[in-house]
FIKOL-218246 format. One line per 10 residues: number of its first residue (from 0); their letters; for each residue y negated, z, x of N, C-alpha, C. Coordinates in steps of 0.05 Angstrom, whole numbers, plus 5000, padded with zeros to 4 digits. Layout:
BEGIN
NUM) A) Y,Z,X,Y,Z,X,Y,Z,X ~ ...
REM end
This chain:
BEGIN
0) XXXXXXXXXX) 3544,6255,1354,3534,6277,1337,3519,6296,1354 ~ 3502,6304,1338,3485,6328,1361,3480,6356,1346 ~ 3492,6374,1356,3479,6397,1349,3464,6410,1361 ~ 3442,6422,1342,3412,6434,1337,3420,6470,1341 ~ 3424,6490,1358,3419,6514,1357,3397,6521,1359 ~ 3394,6531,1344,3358,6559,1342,3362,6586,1339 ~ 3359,6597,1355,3359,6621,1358,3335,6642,1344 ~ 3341,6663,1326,3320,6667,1309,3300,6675,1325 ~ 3275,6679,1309,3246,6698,1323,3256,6724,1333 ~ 3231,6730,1344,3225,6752,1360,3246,6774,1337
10) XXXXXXXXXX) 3250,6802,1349,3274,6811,1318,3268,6833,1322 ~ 3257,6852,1300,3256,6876,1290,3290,6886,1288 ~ 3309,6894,1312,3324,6897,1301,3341,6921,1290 ~ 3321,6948,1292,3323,6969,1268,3333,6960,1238 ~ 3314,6938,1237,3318,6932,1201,3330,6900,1201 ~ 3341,6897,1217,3351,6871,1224,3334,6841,1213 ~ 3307,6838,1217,3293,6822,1208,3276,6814,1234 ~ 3254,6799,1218,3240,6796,1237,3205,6807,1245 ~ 3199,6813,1272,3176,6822,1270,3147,6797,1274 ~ 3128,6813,1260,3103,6790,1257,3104,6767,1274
20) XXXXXXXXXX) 3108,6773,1302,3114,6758,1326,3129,6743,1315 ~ 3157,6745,1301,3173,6732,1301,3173,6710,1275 ~ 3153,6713,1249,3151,6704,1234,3133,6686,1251 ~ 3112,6682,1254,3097,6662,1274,3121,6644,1292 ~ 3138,6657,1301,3155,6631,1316,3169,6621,1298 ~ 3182,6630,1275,3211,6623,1263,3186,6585,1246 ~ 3160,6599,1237,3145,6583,1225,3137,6563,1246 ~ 3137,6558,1264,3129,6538,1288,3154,6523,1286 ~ 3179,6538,1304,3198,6527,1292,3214,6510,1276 ~ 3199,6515,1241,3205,6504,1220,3179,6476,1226
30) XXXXXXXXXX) 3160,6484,1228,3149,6463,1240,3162,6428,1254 ~ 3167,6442,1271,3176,6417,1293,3198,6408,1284 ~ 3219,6424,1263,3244,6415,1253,3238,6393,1232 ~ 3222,6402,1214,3218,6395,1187,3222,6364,1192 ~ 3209,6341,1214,3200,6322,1214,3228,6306,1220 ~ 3255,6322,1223,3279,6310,1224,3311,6310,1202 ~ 3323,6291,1205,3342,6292,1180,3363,6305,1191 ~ 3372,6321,1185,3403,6341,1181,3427,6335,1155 ~ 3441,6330,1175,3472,6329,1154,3482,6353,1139 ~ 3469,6378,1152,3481,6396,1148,3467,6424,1163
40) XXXXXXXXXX) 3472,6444,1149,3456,6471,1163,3476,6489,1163 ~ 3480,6511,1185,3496,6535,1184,3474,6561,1200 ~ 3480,6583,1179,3476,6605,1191,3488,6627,1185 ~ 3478,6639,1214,3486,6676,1215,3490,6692,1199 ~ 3502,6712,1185,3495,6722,1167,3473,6743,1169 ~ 3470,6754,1185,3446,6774,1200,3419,6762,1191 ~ 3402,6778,1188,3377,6784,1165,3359,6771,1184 ~ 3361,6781,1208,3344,6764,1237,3345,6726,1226 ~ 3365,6720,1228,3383,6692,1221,3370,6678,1209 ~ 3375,6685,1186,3371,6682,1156,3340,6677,1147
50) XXXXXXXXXX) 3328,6696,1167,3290,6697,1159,3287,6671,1170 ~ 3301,6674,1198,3290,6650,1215,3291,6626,1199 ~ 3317,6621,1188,3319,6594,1176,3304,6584,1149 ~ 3310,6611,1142,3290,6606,1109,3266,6591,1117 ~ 3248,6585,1135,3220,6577,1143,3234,6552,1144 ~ 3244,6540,1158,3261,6516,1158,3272,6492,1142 ~ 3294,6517,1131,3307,6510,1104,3283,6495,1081 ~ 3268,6517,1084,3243,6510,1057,3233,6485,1070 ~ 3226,6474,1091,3199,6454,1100,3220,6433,1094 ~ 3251,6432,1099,3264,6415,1087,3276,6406,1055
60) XXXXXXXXXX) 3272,6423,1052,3287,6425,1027,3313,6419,1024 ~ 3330,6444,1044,3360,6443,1038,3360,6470,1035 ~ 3392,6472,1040,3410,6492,1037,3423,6502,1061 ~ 3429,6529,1061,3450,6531,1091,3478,6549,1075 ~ 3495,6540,1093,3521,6556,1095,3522,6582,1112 ~ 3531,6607,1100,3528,6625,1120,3555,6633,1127 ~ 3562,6629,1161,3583,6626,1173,3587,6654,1184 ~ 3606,6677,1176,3615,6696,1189,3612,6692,1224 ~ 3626,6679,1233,3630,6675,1259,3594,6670,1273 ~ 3584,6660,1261,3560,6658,1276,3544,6680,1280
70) XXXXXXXXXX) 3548,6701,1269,3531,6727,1268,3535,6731,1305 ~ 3510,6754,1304,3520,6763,1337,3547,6773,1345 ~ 3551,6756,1371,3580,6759,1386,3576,6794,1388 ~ 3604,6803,1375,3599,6831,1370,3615,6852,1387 ~ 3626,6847,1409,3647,6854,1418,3634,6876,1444 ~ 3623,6896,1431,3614,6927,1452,3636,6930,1475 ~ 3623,6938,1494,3641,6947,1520,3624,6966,1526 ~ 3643,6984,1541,3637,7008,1565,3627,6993,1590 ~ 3606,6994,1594,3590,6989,1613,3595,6993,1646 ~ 3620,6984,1659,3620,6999,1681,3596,7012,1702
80) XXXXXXXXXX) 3572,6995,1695,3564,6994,1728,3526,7027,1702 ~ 3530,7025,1681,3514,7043,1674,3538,7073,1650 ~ 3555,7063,1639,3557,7085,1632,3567,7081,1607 ~ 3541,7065,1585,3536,7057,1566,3552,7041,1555 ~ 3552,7040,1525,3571,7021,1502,3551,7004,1489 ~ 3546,6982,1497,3533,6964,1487,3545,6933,1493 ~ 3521,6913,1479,3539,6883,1482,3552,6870,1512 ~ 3577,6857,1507,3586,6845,1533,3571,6837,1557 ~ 3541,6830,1549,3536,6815,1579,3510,6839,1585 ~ 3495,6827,1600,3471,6844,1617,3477,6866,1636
90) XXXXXXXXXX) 3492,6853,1650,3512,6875,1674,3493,6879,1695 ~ 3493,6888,1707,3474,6892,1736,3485,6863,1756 ~ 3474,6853,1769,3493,6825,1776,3505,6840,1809 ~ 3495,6857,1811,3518,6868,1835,3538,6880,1836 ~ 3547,6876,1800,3570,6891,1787,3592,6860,1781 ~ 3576,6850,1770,3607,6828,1747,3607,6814,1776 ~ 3589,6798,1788,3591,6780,1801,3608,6787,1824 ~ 3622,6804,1832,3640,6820,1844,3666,6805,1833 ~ 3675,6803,1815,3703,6793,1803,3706,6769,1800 ~ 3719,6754,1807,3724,6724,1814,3734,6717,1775
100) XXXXXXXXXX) 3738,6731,1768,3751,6724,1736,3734,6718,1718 ~ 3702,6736,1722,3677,6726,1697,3672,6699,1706 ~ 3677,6685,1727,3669,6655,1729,3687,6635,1723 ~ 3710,6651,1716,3726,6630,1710,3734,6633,1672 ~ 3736,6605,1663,3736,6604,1629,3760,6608,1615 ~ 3777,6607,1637,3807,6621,1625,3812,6647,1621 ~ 3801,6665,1653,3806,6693,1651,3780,6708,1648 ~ 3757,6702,1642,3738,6719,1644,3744,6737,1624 ~ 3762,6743,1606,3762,6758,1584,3789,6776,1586 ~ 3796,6769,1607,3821,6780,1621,3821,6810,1635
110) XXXXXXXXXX) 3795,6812,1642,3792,6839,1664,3797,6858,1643 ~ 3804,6885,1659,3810,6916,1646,3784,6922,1627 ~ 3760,6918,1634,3741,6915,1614,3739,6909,1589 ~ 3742,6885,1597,3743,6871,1566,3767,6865,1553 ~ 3790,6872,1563,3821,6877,1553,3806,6908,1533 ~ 3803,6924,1549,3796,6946,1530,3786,6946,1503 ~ 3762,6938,1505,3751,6924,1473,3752,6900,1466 ~ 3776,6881,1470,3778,6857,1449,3763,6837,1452 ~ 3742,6835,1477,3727,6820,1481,3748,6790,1476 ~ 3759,6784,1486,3772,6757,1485,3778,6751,1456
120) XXXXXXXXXX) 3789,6765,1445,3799,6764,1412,3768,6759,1398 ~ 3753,6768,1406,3728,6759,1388,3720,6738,1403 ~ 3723,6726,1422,3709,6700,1438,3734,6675,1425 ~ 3764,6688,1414,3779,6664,1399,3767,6663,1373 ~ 3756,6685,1363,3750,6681,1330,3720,6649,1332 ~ 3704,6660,1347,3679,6647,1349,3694,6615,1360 ~ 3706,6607,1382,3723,6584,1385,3724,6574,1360 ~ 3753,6589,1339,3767,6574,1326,3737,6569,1308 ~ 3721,6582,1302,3705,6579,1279,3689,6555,1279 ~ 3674,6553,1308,3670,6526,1321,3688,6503,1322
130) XXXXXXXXXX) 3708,6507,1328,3734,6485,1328,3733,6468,1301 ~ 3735,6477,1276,3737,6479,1253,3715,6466,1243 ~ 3696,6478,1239,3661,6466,1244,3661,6443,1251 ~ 3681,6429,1275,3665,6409,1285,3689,6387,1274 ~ 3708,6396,1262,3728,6385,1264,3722,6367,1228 ~ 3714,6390,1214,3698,6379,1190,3677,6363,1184 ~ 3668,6360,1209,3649,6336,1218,3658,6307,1232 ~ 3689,6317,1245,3699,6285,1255,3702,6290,1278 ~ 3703,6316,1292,3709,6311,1317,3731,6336,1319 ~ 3754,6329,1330,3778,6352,1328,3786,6354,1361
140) XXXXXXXXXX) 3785,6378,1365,3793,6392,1398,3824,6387,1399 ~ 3821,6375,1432,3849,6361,1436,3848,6371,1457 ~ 3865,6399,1471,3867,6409,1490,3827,6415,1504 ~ 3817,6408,1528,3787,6410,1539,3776,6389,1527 ~ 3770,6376,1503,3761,6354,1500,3763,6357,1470 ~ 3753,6332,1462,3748,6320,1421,3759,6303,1420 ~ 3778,6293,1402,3785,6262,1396,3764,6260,1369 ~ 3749,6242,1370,3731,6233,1355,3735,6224,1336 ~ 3750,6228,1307,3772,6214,1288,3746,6207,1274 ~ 3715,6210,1266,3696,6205,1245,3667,6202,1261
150) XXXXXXXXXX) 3677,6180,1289,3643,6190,1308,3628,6184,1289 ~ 3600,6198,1288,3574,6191,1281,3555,6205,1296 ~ 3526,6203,1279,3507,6211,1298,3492,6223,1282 ~ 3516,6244,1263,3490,6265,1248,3480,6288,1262 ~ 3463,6299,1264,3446,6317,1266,3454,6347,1247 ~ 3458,6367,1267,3465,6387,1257,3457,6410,1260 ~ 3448,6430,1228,3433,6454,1240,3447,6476,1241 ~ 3451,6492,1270,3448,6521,1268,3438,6538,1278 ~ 3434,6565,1263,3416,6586,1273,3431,6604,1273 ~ 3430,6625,1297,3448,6648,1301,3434,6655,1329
160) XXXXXXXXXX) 3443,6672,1349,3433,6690,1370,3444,6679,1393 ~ 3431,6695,1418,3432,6689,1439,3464,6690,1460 ~ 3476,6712,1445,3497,6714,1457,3518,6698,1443 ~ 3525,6694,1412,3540,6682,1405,3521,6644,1423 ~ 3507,6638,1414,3505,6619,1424,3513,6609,1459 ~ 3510,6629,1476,3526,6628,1491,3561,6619,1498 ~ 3570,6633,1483,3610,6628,1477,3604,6603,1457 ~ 3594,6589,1445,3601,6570,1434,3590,6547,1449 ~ 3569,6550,1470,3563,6531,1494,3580,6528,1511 ~ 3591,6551,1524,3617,6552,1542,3633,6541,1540
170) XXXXXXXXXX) 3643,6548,1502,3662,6530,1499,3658,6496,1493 ~ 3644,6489,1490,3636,6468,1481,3635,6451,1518 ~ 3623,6460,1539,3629,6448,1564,3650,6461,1582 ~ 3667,6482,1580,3685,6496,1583,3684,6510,1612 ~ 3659,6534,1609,3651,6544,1629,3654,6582,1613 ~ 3651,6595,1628,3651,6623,1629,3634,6629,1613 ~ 3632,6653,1593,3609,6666,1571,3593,6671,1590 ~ 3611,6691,1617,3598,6716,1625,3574,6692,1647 ~ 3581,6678,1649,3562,6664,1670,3534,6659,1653 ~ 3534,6637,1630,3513,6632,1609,3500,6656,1616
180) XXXXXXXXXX) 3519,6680,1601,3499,6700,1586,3489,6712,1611 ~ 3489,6704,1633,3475,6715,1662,3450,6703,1667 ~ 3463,6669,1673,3450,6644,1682,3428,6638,1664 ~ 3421,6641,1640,3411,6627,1619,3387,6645,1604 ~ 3373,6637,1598,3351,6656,1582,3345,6642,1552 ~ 3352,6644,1532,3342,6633,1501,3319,6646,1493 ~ 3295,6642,1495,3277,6666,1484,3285,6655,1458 ~ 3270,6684,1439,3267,6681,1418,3251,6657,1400 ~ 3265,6638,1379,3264,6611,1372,3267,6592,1381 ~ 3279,6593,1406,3288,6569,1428,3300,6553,1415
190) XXXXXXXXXX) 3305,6533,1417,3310,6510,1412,3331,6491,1427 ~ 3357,6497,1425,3380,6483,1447,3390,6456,1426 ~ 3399,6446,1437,3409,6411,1439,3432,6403,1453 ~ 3452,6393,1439,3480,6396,1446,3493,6372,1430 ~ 3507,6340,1449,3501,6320,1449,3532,6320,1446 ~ 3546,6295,1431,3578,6284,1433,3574,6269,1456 ~ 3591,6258,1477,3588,6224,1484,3619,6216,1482 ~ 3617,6187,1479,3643,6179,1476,3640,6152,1492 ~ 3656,6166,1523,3643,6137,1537,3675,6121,1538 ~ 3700,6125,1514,3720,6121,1518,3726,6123,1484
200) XXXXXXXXXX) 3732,6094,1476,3730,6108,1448,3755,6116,1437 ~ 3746,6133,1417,3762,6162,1408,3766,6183,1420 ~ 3747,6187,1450,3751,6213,1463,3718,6226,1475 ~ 3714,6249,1462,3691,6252,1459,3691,6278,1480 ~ 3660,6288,1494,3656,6310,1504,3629,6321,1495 ~ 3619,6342,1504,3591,6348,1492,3580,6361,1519 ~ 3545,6340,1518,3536,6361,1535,3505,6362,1525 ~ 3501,6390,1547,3476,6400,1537,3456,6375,1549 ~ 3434,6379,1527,3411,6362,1531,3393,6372,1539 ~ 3380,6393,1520,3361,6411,1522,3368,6447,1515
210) XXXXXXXXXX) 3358,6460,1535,3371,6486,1521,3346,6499,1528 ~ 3345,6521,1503,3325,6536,1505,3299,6538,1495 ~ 3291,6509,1490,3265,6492,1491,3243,6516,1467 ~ 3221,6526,1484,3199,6528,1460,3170,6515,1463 ~ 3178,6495,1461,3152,6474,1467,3133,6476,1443 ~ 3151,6477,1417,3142,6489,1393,3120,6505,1392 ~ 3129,6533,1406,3109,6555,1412,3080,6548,1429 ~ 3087,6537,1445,3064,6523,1462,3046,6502,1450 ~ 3055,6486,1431,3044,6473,1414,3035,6488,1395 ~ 3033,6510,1385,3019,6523,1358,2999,6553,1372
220) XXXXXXXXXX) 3003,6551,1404,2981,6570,1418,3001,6600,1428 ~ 3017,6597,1431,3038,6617,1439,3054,6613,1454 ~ 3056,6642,1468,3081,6637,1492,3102,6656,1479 ~ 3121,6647,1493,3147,6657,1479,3160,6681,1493 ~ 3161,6694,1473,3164,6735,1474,3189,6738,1496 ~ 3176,6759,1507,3196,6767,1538,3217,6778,1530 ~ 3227,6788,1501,3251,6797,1500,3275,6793,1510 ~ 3273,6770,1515,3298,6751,1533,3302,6763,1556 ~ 3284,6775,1568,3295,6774,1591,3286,6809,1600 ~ 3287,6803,1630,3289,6830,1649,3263,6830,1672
230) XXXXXXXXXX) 3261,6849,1680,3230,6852,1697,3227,6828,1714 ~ 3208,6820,1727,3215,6795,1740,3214,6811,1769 ~ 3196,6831,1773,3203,6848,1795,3201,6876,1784 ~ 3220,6899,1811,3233,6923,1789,3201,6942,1797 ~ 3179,6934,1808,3156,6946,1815,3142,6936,1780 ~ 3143,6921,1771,3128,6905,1745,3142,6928,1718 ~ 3126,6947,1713,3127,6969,1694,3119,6962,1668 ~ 3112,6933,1666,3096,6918,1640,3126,6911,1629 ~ 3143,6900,1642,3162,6879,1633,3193,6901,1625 ~ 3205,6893,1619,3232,6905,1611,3244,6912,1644
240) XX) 3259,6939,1630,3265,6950,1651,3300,6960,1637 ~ 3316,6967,1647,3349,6985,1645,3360,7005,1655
REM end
């Protein structure tokens, strides 16, 4: 089985939608999807989400399920290293990477930080919601692993954001959020790929294939919007800055 994450367009997210930029990718996007069969579609409930897929949805002519848990991983922290109450990751890396616990997938959710706001309790909701998900498809979590009770090889859509997509990658190869959401860049409409194998039958694992991918964009005359990321040097006044 393989699942399809897309991460919506570029995102107006005052009005939680998407901006012009982002209608041009979500429609590229829908593009490159259209030409494949899906068992099945889930999305975000977030307006960002939802635009994205509708371009999609339509070139296929299905339907999506809108999954609470997929919305953005919502879980605000106090910021040690600025001050600020905003989302779990984008730490200064001379801050987290200090604590031997964000690299590890048992306790990263353990520190006084994120004990504070519930971070962990929202990284079980997103788990079980995934668990469940996949389990309705034929593959049920048996301790770090799937027992495969229904293998197949459908194709599966979801669209939701950069950080929830993170904790459901983690979990899915059983590595740390806080690392992904460090290590990893999704621009806006990226395109990740996330594989069963069962080299033992009835015991399945998943790994990534492709993550990130906007080849899409590059194919319709576009590069894909820097929101993802952070200055590439802190002299570069063009690029995002904190």
């Amino acid at each position: 089985m393989k699942l399809i994450i897309v991460r919506h367009g570029d995102p107006d997210y005052e009005h939680d939608t998407l901006t012009e930029t982002g209608k041009t990718e979500a429609a590229l996007a829908a593009r490159r999807l259209a030409g494949h069969k899906f068992a099945a579609c889930y999305v975000s409930p977030l307006g960002r989400a939802q635009d994205t897929a509708k371009y999609t949805l339509d070139a296929l002519g299905m339907e999506a399920e809108t999954l609470p848990w997929l919305r953005e991983f919502r879980a605000a922290i106090l910021h040690p290293d600025t001050g600020d109450i905003r989302v779990a990751w984008d730490w200064l890396p001379a801050v987290w990477t200090e604590e031997p616990a964000y690299y590890d997938k048992d306790r990263w959710a353990e520190t006084d930080v994120m004990r504070a706001h519930h971070v962990g309790e929202e990284a079980q909701r997103v788990y079980a919601g995934l668990d469940a998900l996949l389990a309705k498809h034929g593959y049920v979590r048996a301790g770090n692993y799937y027992c495969a009770e229904r293998p197949n090889t459908d194709a599966i859509l979801l669209f939701c954001h950069f950080g929830v997509e993170c904790v459901l990658l983690a979990h899915l190869i059983g590595a740390s959020p806080m690392v992904l959401w460090h290590g990893l860049c999704a621009a806006p409409s990226a395109i990740t790929v996330v594989s069963t194998e069962e080299r033992r039958k009835g015991i399945a694992s998943f790994r990534i294939n492709t993550f990130g991918d906007t080849a899409h964009l590059y194919a319709g005359g576009r590069e894909p919007s820097f929101s993802a990321r952070f200055c590439e040097t802190f002299d570069n006044q063009d690029e995002r800055h904190d």
